[in-house]
Backbone bond lengths (Angstrom), bond angles and torsions (degrees), N, CA, C in turn:
res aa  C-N    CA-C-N  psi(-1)  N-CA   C-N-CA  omega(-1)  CA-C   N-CA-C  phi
1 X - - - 1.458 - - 1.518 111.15 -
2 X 1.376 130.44 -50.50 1.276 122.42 177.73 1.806 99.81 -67.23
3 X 0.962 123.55 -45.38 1.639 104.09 -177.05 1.523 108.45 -47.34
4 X 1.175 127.50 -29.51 1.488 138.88 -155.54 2.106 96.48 -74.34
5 X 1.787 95.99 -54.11 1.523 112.90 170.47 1.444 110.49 -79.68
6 X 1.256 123.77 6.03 2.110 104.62 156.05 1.093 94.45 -103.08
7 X 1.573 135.28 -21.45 1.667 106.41 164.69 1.234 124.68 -78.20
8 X 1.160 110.64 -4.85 1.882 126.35 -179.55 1.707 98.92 -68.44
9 X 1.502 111.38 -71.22 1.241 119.64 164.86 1.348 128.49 -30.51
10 X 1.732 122.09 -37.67 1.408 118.02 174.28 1.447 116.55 -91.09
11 X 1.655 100.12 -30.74 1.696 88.07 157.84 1.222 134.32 -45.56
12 X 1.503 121.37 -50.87 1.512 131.22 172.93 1.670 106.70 -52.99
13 X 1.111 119.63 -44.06 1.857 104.20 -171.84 1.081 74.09 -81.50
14 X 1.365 174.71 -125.14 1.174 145.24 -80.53 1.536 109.49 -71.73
15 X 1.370 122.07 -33.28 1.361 135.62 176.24 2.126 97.75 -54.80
16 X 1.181 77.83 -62.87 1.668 77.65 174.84 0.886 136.50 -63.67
17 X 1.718 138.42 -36.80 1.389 147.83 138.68 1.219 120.03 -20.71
18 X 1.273 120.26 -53.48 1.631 149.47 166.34 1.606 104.33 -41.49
19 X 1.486 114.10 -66.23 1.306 110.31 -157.17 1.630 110.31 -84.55
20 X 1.983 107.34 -10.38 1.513 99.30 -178.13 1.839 98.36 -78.94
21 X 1.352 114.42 -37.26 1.184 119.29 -172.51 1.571 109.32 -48.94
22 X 1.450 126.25 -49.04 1.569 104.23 167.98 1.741 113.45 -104.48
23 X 1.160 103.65 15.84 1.500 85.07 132.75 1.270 131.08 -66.58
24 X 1.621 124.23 -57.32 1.045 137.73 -170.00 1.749 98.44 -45.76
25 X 1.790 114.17 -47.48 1.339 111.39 -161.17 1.188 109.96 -83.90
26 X 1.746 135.51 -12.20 1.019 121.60 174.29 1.641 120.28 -121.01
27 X 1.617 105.75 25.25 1.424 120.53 153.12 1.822 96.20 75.90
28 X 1.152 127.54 33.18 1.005 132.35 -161.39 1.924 108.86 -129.08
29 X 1.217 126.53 126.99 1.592 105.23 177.33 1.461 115.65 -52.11
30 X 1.216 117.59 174.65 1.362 126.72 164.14 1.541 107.38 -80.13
31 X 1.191 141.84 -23.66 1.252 106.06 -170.48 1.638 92.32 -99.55
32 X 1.299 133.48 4.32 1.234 129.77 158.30 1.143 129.74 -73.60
33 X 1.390 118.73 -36.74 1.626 136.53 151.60 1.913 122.89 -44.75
34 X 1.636 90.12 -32.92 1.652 109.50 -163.77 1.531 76.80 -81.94
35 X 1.027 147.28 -89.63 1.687 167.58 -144.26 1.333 85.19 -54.10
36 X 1.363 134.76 -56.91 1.452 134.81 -153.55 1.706 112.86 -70.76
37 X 1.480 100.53 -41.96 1.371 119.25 164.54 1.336 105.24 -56.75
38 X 1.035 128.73 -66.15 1.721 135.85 -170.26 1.805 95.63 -37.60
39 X 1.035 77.72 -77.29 1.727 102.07 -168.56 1.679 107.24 -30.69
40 X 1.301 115.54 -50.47 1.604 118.70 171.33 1.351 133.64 -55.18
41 X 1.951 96.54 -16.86 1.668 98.04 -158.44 1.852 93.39 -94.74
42 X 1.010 106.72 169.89 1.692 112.88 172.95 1.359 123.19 -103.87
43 X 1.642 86.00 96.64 1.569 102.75 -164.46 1.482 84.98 -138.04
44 X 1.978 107.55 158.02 1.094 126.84 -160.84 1.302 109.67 -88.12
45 X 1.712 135.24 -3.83 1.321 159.80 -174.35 0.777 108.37 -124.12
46 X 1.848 133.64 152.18 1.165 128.41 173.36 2.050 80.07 -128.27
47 X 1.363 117.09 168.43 1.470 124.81 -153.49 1.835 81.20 -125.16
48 X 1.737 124.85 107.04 1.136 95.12 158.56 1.752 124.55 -129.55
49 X 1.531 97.91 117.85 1.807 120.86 -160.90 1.961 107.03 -50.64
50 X 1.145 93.10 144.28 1.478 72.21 169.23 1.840 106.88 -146.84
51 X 1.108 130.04 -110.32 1.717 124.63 173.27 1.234 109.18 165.52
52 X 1.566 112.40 156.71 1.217 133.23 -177.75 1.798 106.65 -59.73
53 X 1.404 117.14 -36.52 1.597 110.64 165.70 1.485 120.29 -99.17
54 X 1.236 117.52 153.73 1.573 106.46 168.50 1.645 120.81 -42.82
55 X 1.131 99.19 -51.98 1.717 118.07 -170.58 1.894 101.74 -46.75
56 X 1.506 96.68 -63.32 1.341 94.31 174.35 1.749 124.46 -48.15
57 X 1.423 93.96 -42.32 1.995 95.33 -174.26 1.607 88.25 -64.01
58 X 1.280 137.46 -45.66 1.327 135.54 -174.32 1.793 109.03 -42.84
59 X 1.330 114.23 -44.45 1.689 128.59 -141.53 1.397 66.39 -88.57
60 X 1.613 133.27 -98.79 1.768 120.71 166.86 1.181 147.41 55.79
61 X 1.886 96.42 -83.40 1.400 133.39 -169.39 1.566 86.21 -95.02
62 X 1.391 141.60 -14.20 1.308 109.41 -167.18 1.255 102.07 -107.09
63 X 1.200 117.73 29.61 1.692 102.92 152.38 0.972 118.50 -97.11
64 X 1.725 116.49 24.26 1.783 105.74 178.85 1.809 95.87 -94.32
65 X 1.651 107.19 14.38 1.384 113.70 -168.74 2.111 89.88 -99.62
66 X 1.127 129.03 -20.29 1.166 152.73 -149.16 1.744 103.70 -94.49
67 X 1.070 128.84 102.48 1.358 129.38 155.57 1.266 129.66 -90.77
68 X 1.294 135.12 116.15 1.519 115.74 -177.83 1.663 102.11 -83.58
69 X 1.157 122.36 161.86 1.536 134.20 167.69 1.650 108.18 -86.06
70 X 1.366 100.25 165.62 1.664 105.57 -152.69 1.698 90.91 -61.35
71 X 1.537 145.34 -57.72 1.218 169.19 -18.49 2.105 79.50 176.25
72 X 1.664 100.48 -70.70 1.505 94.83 -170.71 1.829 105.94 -74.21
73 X 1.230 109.26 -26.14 1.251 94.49 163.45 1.627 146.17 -66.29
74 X 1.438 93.20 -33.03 1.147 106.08 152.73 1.743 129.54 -55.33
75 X 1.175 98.55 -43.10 1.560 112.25 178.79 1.876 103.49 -65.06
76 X 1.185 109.12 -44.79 1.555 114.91 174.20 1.734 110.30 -66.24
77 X 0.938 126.76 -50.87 1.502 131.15 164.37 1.171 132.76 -56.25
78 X 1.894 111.76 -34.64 1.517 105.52 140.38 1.237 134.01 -35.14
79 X 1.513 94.96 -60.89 1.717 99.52 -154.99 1.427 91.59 -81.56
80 X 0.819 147.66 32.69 1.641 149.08 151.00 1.893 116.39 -116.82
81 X 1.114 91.65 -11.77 1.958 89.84 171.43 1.534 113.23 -64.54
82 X 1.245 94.53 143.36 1.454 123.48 166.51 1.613 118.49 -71.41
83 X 1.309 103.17 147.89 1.076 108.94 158.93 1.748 135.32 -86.09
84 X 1.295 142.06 137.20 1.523 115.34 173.75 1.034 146.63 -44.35
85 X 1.545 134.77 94.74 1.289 127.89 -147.26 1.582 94.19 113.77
86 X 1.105 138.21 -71.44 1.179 115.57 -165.53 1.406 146.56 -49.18
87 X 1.146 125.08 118.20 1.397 130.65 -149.57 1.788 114.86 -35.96
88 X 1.540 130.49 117.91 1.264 122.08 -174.73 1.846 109.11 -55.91
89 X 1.560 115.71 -52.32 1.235 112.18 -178.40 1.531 117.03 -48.62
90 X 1.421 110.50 -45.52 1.717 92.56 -174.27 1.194 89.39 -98.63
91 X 1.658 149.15 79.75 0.829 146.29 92.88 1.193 140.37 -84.04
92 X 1.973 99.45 -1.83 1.908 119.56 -179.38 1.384 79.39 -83.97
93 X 1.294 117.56 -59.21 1.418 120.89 -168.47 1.530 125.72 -35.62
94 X 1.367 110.83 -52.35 1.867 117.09 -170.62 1.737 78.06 -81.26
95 X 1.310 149.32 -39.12 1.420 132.76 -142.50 1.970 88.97 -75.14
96 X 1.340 108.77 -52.85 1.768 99.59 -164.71 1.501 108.15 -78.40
97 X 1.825 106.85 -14.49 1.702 102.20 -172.84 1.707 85.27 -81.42
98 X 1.310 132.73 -22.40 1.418 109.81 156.30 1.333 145.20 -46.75
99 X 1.482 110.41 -60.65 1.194 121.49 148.68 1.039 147.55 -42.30
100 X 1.578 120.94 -18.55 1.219 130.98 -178.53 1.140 113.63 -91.45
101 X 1.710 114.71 -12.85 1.449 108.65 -146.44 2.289 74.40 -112.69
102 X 1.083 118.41 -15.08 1.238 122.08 166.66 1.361 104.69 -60.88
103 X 1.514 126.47 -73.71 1.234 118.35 -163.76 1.474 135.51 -81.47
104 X 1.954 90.67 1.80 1.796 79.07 160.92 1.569 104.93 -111.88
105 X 1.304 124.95 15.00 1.510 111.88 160.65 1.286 118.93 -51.44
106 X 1.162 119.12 -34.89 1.776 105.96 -177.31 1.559 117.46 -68.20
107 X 1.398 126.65 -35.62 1.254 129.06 168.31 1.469 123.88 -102.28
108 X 1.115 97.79 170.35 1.804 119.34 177.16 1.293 119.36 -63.72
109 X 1.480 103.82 -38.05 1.437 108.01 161.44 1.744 126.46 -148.15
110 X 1.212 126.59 145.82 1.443 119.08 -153.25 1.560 89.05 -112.74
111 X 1.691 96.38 136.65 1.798 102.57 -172.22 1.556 102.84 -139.14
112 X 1.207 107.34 83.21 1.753 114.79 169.44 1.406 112.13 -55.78
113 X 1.289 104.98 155.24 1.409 129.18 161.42 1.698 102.91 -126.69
114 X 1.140 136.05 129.90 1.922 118.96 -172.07 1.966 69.12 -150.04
115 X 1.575 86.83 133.14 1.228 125.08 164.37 1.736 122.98 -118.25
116 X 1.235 111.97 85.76 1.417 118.45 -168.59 1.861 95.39 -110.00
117 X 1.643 104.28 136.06 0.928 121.68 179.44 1.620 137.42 -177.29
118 X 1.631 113.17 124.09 1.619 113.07 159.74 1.409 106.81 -137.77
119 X 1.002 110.18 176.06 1.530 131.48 -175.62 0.999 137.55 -74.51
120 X 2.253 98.47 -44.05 1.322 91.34 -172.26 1.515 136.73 85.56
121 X 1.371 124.49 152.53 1.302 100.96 -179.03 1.313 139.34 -91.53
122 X 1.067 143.16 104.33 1.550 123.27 179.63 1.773 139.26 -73.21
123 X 1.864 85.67 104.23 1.391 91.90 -165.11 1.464 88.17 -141.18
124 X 1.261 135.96 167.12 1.176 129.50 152.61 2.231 117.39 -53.17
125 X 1.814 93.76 147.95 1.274 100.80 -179.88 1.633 124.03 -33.03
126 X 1.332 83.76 -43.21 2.040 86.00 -162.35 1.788 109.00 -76.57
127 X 1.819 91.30 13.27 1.672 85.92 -168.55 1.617 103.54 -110.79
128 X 1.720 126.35 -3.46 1.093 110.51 -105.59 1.989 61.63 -107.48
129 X 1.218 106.38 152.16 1.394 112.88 147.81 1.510 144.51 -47.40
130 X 1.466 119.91 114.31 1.189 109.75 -159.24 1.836 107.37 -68.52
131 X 1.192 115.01 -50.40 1.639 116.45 173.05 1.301 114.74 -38.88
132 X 1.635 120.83 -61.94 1.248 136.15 178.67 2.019 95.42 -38.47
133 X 1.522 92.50 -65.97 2.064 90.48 -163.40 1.514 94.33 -49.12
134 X 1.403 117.92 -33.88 2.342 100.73 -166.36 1.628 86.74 -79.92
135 X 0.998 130.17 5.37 1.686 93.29 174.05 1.553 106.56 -120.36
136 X 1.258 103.60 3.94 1.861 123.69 170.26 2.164 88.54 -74.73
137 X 1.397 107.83 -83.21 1.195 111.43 162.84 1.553 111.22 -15.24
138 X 1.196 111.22 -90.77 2.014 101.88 -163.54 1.400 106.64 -49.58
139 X 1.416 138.04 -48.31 1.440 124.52 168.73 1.434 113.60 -49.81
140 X 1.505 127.58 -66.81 1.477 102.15 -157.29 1.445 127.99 -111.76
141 X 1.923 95.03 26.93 1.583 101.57 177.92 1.692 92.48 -132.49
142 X 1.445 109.64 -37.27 1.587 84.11 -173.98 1.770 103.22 -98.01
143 X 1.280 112.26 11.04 1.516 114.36 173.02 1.594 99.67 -83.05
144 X 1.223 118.85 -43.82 1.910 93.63 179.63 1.439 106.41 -88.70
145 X 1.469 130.93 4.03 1.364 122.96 -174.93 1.803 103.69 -84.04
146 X 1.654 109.69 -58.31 1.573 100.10 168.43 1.656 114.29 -151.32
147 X 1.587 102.06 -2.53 1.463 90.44 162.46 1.566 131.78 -68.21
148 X 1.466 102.56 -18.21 1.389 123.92 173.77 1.534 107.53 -89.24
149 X 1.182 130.26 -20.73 1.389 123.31 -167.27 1.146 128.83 110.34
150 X 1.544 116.92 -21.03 1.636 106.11 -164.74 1.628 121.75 -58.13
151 X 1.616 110.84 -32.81 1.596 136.49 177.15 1.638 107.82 -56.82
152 X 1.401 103.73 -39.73 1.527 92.87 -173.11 1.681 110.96 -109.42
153 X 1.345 107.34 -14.75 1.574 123.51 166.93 1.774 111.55 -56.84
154 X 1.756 116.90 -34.55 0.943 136.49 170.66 1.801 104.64 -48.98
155 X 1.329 96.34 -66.17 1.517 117.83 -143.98 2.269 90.73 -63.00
156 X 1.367 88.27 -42.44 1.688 80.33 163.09 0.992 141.23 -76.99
157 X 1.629 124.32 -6.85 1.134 134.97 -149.78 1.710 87.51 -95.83
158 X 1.252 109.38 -39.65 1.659 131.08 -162.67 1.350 114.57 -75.59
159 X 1.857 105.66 -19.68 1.653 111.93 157.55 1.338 110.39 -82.59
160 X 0.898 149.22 2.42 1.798 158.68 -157.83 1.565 117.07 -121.96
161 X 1.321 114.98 -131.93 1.296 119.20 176.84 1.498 121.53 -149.10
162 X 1.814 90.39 42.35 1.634 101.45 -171.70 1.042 133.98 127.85
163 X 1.428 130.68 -139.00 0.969 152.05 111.88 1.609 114.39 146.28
164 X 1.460 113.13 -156.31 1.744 101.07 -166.32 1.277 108.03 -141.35
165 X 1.352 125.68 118.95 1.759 134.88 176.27 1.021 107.50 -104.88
166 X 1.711 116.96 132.75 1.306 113.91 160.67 1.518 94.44 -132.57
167 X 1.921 101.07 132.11 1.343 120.82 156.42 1.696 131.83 -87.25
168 X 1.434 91.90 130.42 1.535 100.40 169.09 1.816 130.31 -64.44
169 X 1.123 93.01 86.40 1.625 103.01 178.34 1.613 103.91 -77.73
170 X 1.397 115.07 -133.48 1.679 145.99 -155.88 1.240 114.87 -172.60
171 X 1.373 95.99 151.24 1.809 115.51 154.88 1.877 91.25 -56.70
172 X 0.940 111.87 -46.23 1.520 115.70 -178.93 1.572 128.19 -52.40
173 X 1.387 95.60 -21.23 1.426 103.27 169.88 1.577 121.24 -96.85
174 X 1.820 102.82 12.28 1.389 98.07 -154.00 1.576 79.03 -132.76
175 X 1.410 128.91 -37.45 1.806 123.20 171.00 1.101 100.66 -115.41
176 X 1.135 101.31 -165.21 1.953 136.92 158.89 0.923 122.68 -92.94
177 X 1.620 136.71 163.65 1.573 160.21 -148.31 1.126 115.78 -164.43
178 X 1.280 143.91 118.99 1.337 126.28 168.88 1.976 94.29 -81.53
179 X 1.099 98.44 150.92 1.440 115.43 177.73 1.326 95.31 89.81
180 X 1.291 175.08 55.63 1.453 141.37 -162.51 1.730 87.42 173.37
181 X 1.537 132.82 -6.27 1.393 123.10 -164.78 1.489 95.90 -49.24
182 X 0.927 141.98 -90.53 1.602 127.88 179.48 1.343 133.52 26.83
183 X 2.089 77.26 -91.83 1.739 103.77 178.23 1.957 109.90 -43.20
184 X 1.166 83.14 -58.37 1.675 100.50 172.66 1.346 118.03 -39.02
185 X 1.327 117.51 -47.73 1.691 120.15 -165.27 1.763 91.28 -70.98
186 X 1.260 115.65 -50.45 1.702 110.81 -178.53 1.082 119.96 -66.03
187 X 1.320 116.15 -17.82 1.731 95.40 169.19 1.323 106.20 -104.87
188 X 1.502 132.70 -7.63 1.710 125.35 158.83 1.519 83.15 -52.86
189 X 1.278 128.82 -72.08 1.363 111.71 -157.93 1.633 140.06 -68.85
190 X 1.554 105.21 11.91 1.404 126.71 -177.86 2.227 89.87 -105.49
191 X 0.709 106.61 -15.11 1.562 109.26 -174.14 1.596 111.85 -112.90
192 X 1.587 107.00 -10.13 1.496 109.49 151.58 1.269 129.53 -83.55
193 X 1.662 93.00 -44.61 1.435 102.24 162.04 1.289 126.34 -52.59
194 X 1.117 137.25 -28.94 1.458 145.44 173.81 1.249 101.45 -65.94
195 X 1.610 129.02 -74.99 1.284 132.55 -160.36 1.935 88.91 -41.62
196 X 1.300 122.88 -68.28 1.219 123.35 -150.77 1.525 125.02 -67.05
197 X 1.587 109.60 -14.33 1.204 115.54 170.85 1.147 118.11 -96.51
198 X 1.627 116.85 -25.79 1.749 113.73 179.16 1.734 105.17 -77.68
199 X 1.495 122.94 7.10 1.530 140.13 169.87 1.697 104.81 -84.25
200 X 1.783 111.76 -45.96 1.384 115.79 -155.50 1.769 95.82 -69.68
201 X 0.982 113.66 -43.67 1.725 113.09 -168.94 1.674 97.87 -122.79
202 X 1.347 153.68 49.23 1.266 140.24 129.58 1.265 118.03 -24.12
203 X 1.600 105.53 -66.29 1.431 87.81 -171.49 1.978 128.10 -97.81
204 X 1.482 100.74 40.40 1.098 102.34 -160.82 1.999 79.21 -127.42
205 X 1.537 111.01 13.19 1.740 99.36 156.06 1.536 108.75 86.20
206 X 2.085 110.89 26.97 1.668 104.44 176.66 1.766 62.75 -136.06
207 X 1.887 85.50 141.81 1.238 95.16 147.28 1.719 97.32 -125.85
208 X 1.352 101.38 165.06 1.617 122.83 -163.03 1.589 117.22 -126.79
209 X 1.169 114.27 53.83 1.882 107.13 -173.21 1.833 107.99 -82.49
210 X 1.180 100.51 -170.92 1.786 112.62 148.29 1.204 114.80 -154.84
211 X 1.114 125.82 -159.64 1.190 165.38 -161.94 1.637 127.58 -127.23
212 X 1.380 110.93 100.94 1.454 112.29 169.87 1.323 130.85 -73.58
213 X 1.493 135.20 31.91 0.770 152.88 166.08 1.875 115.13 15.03
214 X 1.295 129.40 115.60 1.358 128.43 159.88 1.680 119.99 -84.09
215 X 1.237 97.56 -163.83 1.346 126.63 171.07 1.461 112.70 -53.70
216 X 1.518 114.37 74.52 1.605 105.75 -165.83 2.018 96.95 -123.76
217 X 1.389 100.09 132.55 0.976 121.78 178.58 1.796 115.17 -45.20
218 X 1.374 125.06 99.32 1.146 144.77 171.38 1.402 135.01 -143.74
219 X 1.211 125.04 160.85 1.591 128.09 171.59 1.644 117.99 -30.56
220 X 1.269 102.40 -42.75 1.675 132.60 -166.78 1.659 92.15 -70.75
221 X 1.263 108.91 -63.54 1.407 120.46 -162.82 2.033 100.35 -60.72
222 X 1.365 116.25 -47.66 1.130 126.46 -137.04 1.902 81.72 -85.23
223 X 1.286 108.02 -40.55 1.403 115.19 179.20 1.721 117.21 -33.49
224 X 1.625 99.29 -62.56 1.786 129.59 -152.14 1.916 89.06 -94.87
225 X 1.370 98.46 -3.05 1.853 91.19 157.87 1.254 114.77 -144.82
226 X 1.300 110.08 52.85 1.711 121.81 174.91 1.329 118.48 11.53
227 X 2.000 98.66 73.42 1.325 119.57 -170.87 1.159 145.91 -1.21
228 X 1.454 81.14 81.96 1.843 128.09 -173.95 1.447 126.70 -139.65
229 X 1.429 86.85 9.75 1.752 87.99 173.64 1.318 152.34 12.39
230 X 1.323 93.89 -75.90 1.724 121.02 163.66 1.781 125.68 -62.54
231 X 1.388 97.20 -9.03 1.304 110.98 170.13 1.698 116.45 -68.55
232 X 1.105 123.05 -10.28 1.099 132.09 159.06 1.844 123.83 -93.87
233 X 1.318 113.44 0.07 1.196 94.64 162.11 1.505 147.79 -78.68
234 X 1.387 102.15 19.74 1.460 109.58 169.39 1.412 93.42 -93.05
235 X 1.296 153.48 -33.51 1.319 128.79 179.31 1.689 116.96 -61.00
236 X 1.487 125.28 -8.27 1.051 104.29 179.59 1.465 100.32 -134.23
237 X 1.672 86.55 152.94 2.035 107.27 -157.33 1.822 102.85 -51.77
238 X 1.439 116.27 -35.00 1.161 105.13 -176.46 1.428 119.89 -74.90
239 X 1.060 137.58 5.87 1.078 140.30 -160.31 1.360 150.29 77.50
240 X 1.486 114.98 -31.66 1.165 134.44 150.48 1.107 139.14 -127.18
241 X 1.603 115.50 -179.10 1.784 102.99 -167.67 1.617 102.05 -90.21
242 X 1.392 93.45 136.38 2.071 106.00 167.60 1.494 109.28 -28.26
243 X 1.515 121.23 155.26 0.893 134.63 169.96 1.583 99.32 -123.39
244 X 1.256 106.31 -177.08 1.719 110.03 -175.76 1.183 117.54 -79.52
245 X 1.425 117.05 -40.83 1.477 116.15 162.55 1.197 135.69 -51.88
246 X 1.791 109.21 -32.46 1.290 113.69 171.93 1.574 112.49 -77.50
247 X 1.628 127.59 8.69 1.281 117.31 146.62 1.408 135.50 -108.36
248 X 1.614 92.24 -14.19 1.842 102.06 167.20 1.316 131.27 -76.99
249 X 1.230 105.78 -13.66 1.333 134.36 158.83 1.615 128.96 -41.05
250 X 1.412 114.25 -63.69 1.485 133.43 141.28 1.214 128.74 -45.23
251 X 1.313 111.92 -51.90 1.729 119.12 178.81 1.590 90.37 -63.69
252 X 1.467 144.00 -92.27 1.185 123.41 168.56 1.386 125.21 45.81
253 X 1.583 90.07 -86.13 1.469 127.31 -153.31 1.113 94.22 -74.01
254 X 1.058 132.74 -73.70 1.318 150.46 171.13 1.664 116.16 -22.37
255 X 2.057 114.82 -45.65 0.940 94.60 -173.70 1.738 101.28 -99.50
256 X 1.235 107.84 17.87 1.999 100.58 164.25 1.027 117.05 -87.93
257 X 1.224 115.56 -174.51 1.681 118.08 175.33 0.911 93.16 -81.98
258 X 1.283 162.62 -67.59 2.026 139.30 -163.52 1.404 83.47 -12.56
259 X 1.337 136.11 -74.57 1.284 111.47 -143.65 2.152 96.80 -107.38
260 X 1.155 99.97 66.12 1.297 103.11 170.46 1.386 124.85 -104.66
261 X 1.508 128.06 17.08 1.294 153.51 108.79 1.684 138.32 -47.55
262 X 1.283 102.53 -16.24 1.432 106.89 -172.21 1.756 108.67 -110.86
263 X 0.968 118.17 149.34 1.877 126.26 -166.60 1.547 101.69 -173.26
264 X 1.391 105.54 159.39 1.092 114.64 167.59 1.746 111.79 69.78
265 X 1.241 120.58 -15.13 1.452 112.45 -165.44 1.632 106.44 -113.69
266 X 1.590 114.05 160.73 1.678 125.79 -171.89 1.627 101.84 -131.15
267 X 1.343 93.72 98.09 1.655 86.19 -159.00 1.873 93.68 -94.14
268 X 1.602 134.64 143.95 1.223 129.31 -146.87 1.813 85.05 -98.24
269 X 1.340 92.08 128.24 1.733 102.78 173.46 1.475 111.04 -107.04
270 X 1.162 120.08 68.89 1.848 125.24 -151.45 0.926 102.76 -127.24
271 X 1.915 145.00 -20.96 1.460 135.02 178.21 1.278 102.53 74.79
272 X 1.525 107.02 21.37 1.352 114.20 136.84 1.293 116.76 112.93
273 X 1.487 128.87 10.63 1.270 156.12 -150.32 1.707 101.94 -83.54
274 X 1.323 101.96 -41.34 1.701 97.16 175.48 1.341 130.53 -79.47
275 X 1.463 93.51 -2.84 1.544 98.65 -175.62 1.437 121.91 -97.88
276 X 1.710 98.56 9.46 1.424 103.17 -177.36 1.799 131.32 -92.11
């Protein structure tokens, strides 16, 4: 098993070598290159970075302006292939502890935001598919634990001088649903997970919150109400359904110092849905 993790380890600097090299060639940072790559491959999460200043969460977000060509992607997907036989799980593993260790090289300190998420089915518990619930599971409990980064985003943060994660939970992580026990149990458990890690290193300079996320207008959303979205805005007091800003907005906040007192907490950004 450790021989298995020193090739894990050389995969990642090669992952990283890889991604400064077209940075360098396409004038682009590395952790914009790292994100940009992510973003192309077909994966059930998308990873989204953000920073201790606005400017930085800005610099970030603009590699969704960033295309790689088939050629550097390829070159990035090399240097992350497996060998036959080699274990698929720690190959999710060395691929994001690659990436991670790309996109906080440019700063002093690396401050995720990771939004991992599906739905799942809505049926009552005793109906629900057992396959369906493990792949509900790997998206929205082991996607913010380290397929998303937070585990190895940690492990850098702790060579540095900190820094600040906030995970994307739910109203779901904060009540109940009939139909939804599932969905629900993974984001109670993305909002346990928080409480318990923004405890493990407080005083070692990470704080760790999220986000209770509502009824916010998306693909996801528009899907699970046979694109009608807004058909749910009478359930919530404000009147209409969230938009994206009205949750990036908070995360923000959350990852500056304004809120460099606050840890451990999932405060519900729903337009008022929990308070009913």
């Amino acid at each position: 098993m450790m021989k298995g993790y020193n090739r894990a380890d050389e995969r990642a600097k090669a992952v990283v070598a890889e991604v400064r090299a077209i940075a360098s060639e396409v004038g682009w940072s590395p952790a914009q290159v790292a994100l940009a790559w992510l973003r192309q491959r077909p994966m059930s999460v998308i990873p989204i970075v953000g920073a201790r200043r606005l400017e930085q969460f800005k610099d970030n977000l603009a590699c969704l302006d960033l295309t790689l060509d088939g050629l550097q992607v390829k070159r990035l997907d090399s240097a992350s292939h497996v060998e036959s036989g080699f274990p698929h799980d720690l190959y999710e593993r060395d691929l994001v502890k690659g990436s991670s260790m790309a996109r906080c090289e440019t700063r002093s300190t690396c401050d995720p935001n990771r939004a991992a998420g599906t739905d799942g089915q809505h049926v009552p518990l005793h109906e629900q598919d057992i396959e369906e619930a493990s792949s509900l599971f790997d998206v929205n409990i082991k996607g913010v634990f380290y397929r998303m980064c937070m585990k190895y985003e940690i492990e850098q943060m702790l060579k540095t001088d900190g820094g600040a994660i906030v995970n994307t939970s739910s109203i779901f992580g904060l009540n109940g649903y009939p139909g939804w026990s599932l969905s629900t149990a993974t984001k109670h458990a993305v909002t346990g997970m928080t409480k318990a890690a923004a405890l493990d290193d407080a005083e070692r300079g990470i704080r760790v919150d999220a986000v209770g996320s509502g009824l916010v207008e998306t693909p996801l959303l528009a899907k699970g109400t046979g694109g009608d979205p807004h058909g749910y805005a009478a359930f919530v007091p404000r009147g209409r359904i969230g938009q994206l800003d009205d949750i990036a907005d908070p995360v923000v906040r959350l990852l500056s110092d304004e809120a460099r007192y606050v840890t451990g907490h999932t405060p519900p950004v729903d337009g008022g849905v929990c308070s009913q």
